[in-house]
Each structure stands twice: as structure tokens, then as C-alpha cells.
C-alpha positions in Angstrom: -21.4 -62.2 -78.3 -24.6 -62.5 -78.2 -27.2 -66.3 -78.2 -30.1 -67.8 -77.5 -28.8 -69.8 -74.4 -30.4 -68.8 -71.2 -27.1 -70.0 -69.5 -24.2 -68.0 -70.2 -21.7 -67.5 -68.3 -18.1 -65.8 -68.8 -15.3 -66.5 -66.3 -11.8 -67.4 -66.4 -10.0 -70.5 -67.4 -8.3 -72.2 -64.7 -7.3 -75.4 -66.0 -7.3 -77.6 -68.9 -6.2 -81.1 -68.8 -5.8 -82.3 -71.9 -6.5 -86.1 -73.4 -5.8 -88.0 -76.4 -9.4 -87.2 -77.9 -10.9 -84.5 -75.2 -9.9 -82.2 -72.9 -11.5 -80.8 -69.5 -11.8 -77.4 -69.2 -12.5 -75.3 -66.0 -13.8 -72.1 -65.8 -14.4 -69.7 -63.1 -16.9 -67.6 -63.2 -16.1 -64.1 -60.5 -18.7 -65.7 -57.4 -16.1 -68.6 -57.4 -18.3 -71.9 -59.0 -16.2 -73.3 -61.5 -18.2 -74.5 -65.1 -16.4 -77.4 -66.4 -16.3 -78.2 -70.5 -15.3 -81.2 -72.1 -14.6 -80.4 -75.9 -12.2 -82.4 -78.4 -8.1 -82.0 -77.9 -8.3 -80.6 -81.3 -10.8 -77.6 -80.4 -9.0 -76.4 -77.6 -5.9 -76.2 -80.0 -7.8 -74.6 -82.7 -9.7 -71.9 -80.5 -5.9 -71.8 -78.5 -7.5 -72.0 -75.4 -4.8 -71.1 -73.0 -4.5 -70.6 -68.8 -6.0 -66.9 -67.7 -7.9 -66.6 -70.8 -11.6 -65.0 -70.7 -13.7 -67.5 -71.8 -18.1 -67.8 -72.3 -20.0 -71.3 -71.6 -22.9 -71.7 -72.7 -25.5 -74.3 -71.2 -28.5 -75.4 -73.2 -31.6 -75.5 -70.4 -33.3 -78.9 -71.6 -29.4 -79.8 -71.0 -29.9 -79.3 -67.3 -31.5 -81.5 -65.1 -32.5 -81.2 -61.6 -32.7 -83.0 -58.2 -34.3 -82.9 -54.8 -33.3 -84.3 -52.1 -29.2 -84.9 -52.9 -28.1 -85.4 -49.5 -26.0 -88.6 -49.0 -26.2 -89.3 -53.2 -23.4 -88.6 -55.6 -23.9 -87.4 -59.0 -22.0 -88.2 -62.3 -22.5 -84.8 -63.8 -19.8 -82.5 -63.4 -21.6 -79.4 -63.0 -23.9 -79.2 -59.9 -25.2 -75.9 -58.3 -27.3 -75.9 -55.6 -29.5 -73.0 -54.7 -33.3 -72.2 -54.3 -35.5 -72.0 -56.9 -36.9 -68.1 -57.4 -38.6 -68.6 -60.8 -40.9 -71.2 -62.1 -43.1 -70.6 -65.3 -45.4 -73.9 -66.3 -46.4 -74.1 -69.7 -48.9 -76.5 -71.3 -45.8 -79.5 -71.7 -42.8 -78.1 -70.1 -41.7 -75.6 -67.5 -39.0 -72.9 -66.7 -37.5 -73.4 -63.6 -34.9 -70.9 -62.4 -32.4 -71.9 -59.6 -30.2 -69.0 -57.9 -27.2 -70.3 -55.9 -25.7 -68.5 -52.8 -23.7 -66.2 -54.8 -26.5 -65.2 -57.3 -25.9 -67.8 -60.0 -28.4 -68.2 -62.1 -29.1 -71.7 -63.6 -32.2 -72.0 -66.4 -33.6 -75.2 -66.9 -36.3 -76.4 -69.3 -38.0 -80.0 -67.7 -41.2 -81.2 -68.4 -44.8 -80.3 -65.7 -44.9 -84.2 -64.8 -40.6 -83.6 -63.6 -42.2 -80.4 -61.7 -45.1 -82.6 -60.4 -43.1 -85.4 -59.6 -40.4 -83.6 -57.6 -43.1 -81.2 -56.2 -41.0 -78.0 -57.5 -42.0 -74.7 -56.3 -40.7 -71.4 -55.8 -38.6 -71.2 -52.5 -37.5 -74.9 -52.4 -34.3 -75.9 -52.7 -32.8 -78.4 -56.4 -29.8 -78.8 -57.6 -29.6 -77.9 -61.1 -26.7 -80.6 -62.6 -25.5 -80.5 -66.7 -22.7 -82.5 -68.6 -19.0 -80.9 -69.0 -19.8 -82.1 -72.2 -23.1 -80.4 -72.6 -21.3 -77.1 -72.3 -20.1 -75.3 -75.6 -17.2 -72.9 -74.9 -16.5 -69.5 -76.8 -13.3 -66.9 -76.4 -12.4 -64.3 -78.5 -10.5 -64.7 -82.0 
């Protein structure tokens, strides 16, 4: 399967706790980090998502947001992957910032030149790139 999303990323499920309206869905990727998905109790049923099963999440970039300076804070978003930044393209109103963890994940995010300005991104410096569970659209194989 092939899209436009910059984030993609195919692991295994490992859990899915399920709700009246929406369910959590965890996926590990091979380097370990787990993605987490929230999508409606009746979408898990219908794509019969199911433990073991390969699974693709896809993360929007202007989805991801990213932070400086975490120490002593938490977060509310689910997803949070630390790493140093390796790649950062500035257009005329946004920019591409790339942040590699550890293990070599990759995390694309599309923010705007005053976020870059304001946080003082630049290549070698550490963010943590953070999205919504429910930011992240799932895909598996019919």
C-alpha cells in the first residue's frame, strides 16, 4: 500500500482495548516503540483487527507537534518519540523537520518557521515529536 503520508509505519498489533464508542490500539513497530490508534469500536470490528496481526499507521506530519525541553513535563499525547533532529528544510511559511529516535525511527513533521524560530530548531538538537492516538489512521490487509 502505497500514500502520501510521510509517517508510515508497519508493525505488529499488541493490544487493543476495546470501549463502548473507541478502541486503543497498539502497535509495535520491529525497533520496539509502540504507535498507539484510537479508531471507533465499530472499525476495529469491521477491518477485524485482531492480536498478532500486521498492521500500517499512518501519521499526517501537520499532525505532529514538537517540543524542547520536556524534562520534568508530561504530555497528553500518546505518541511521543524523542530523538535528534537530522533533517530540517524551511520553506517560505512552514518547515520539514525530521526527528530520528535511538533506534532509527523516523518522525516527519510539518510546523510553521515562527515554531522553528521560537523553539530555535536546528539540525543536531534534540525534540520530541508527539501526535494523537487519534490522529493515527490504521490499515491491514483485507
Amino acid at each position: 500500500m502505497k500514500a502520501t503520508s510521510h509517517n508510515t509505519f508497519t508493525g505488529k498489533i499488541i493490544a487493543i482495548t476495546s470501549g463502548p464508542i473507541t478502541d486503543e490500539v497498539a502497535i509495535q513497530l520491529e525497533t520496539g516503540e509502540i504507535i498507539y490508534s484510537q479508531i471507533s469500536h465499530s472499525s476495529t470490528l469491521e477491518m477485524g483487527l485482531e492480536l498478532g496481526q500486521q498492521a500500517t499507521a499512518f501519521i499526517k506530519a501537520t499532525e505532529t507537534l514538537l517540543f524542547t525541553d520536556v524534562e520534568g513535563y508530561k504530555i497528553s499525547s500518546r505518541n511521543q518519540f524523542t530523538g535528534k533532529i537530522v533533517k530540517l528544510n524551511r520553506g517560505f511559511v512552514t518547515a520539514e523537520v525530521l526527528v530520528e529516535t535511538s533506534t532509527g525511527v523516523e518522525i516527519n513533521a510539518t510546523v510553521t518557521l515562527a515554531g522553528v524560530n521560537r523553539l530555535k530548531l536546528d539540525r543536531g538538537h534534540i525534540a520530541t515529536a508527539t501526535f494523537k492516538a487519534s490522529s493515527v489512521v490504521l490499515a491491514v490487509k483485507a
